[in-house]
C-alpha positions in Angstrom: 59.1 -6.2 -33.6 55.9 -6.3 -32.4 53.5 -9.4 -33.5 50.0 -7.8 -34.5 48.3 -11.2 -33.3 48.9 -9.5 -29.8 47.5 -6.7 -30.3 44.5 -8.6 -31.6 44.1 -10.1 -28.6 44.2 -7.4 -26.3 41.3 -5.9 -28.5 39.1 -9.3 -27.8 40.1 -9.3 -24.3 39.1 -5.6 -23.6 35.7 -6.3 -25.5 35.2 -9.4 -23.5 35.9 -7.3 -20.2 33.2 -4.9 -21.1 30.5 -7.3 -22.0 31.0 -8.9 -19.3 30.9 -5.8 -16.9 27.8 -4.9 -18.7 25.8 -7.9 -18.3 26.8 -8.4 -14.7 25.5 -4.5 -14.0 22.5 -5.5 -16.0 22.0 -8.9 -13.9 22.4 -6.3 -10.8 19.6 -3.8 -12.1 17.2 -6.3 -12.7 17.8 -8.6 -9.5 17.5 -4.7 -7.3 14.3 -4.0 -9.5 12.8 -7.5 -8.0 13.8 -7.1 -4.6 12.3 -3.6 -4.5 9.0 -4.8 -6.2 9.1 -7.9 -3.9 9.1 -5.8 -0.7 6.7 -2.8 -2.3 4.3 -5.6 -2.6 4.8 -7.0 1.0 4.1 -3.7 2.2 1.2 -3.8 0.6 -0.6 -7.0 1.5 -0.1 -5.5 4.9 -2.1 -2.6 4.4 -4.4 -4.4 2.9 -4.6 -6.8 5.9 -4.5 -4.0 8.4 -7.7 -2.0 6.3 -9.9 -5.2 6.5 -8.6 -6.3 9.8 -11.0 -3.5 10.7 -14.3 -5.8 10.1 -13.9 -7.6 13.1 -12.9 -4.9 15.6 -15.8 -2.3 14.5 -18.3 -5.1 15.2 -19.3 -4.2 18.5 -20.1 -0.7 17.4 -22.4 -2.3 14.4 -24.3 -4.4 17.0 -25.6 -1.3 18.0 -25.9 0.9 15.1 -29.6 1.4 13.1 -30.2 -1.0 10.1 -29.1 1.5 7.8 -26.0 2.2 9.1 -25.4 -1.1 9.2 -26.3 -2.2 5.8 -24.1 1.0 5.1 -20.8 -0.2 6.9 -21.6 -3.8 5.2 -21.8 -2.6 1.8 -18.3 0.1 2.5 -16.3 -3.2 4.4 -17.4 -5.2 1.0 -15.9 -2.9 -1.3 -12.9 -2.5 0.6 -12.4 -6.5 0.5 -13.2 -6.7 -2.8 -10.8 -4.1 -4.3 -7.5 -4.6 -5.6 -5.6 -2.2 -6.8 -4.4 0.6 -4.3 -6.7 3.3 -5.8 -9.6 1.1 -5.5 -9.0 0.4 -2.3 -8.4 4.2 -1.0 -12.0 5.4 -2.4 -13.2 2.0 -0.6 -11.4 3.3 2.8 -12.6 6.3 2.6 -16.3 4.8 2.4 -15.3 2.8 5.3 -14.5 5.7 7.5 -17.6 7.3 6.2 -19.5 4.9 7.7 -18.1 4.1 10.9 -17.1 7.8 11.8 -20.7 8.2 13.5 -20.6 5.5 15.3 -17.3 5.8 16.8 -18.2 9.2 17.7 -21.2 8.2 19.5 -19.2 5.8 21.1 -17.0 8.2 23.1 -20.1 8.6 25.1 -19.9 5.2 26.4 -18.5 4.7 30.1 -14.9 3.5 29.9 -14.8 -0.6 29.9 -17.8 -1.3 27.4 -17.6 -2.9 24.6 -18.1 0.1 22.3 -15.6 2.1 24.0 -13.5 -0.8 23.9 -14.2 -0.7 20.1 -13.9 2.4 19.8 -10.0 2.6 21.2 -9.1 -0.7 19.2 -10.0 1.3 15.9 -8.1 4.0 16.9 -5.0 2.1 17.1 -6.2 0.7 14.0 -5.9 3.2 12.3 -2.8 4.4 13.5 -1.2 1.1 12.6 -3.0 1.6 8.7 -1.7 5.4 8.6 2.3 4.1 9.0 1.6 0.8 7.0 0.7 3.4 4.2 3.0 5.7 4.6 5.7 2.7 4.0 3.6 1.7 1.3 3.5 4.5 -0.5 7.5 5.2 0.6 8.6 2.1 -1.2 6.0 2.6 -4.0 7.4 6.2 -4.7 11.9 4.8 -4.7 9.9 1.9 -7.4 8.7 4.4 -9.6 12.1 6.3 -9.2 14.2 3.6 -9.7 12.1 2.4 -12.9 13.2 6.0 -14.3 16.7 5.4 -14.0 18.4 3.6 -16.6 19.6 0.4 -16.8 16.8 -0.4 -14.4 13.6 1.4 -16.6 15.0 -2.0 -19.1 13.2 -3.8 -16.1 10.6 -1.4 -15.2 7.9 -3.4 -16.9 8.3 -7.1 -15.3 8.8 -5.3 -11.7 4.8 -3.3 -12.5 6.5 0.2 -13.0 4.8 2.8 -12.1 2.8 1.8 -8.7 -0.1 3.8 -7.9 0.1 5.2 -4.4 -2.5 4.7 -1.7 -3.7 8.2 -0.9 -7.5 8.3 1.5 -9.6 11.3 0.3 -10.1 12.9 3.9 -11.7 15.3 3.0 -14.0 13.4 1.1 -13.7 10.7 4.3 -15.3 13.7 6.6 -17.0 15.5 4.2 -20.7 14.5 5.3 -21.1 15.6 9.5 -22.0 12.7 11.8 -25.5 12.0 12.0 -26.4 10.9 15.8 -30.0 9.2 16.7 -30.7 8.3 20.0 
C-alpha cells in the first residue's frame, strides 16, 4: 500500500531542489555580472590615467611651441581631463593628438638626447601603452555587453551599466588637418 503523504513529500522536496538550484544560478549570474563590470571599469580608469598621463610628458614640446598651439593643446588636454564617459573622452583624444601631432613631428628634427626628442619618444610609448589599454578596454566592454544579452544575466544587466560604450579615436578625424610647421 502506498501512503500518499510520501508521495507528497517527494513533490515538496523536488520543488525545494529546484528553487534552490535556481536561486543559487541566479546568485552566480549576478555575482559574474559584478566581477566583469568591476574589472571593465578598472580597465578603464587606466586608460583614462594613461590619456592624461600625457600632460606631463608633452610638456617639453609645449615649452617650445607658438602661443597658439599652446593655448590649443591647453584647451584639447582640458577637455580630455574633464570628460567622463568613454565617448567623450575619444572626441577629446582625438583633439589631443590634433594638437600635439605638429609638434612632435617637428620634433623628430631635433638631435637625439634633447629634451623634445626625448619628448617626443616618451609619447610614442605613450601611446603605445594607451592603444593596448584600449584595446582591453574595449575587449572587456564588448564580453559586458554580451554577457548582459544572455539570460539570467540581462536580469542584472542594469545594476552592472549594460551596455558600455566603447572607446574608439576618430583617426581619421585625429589626422585629418596636415601639420602646420613655422620656423
Amino acid at each position: 500500500m502506498e501512503d500518499p503523504l510520501l508521495w507528497l513529500w517527494i513533490a515538496i522536496g523536488a520543488i525545494v531542489v529546484v528553487v534552490l538550484v535556481l536561486v543559487v544560478w541566479t546568485a552566480s549570474a549576478a555575482a559574474s555580472m559584478r566581477r566583469l563590470a568591476e574589472t571593465v571599469d578598472a580597465r578603464w580608469s587606466a586608460l583614462a590615467e594613461t590619456l592624461e598621463r600625457r600632460r606631463g610628458v608633452a610638456d617639453p614640446l609645449l615649452s617650445t611651441a607658438e602661443e597658439g598651439q599652446r593655448r590649443t593643446a591647453a584647451d584639447a588636454f582640458g577637455r580630455l581631463e574633464s570628460a567622463r564617459l568613454p565617448g567623450e573622452k575619444a572626441e577629446a583624444e582625438a583633439a589631443v593628438q590634433r594638437a600635439l601631432r605638429p609638434l612632435v613631428q617637428a620634433a623628430g628634427s631635433q638631435p637625439t638626447g634633447s629634451a623634445a626628442a626625448d619628448a617626443r619618444a616618451a609619447l610614442a610609448a605613450l601611446d603605445d601603452e594607451a592603444q593596448a589599454r584600449r584595446r582591453d578596454y574595449n575587449t572587456g566592454a564588448r564580453e559586458l555587453n554580451a554577457k548582459g544579452r544572455r539570460f539570467p544575466t540581462s536580469l542584472f544587466k542594469g545594476a552592472a551599466g549594460v551596455p558600455r560604450e566603447f572607446f574608439e579615436v576618430d583617426q581619421a578625424g585625429a589626422v585629418a588637418e596636415p601639420p602646420r610647421i613655422q620656423f
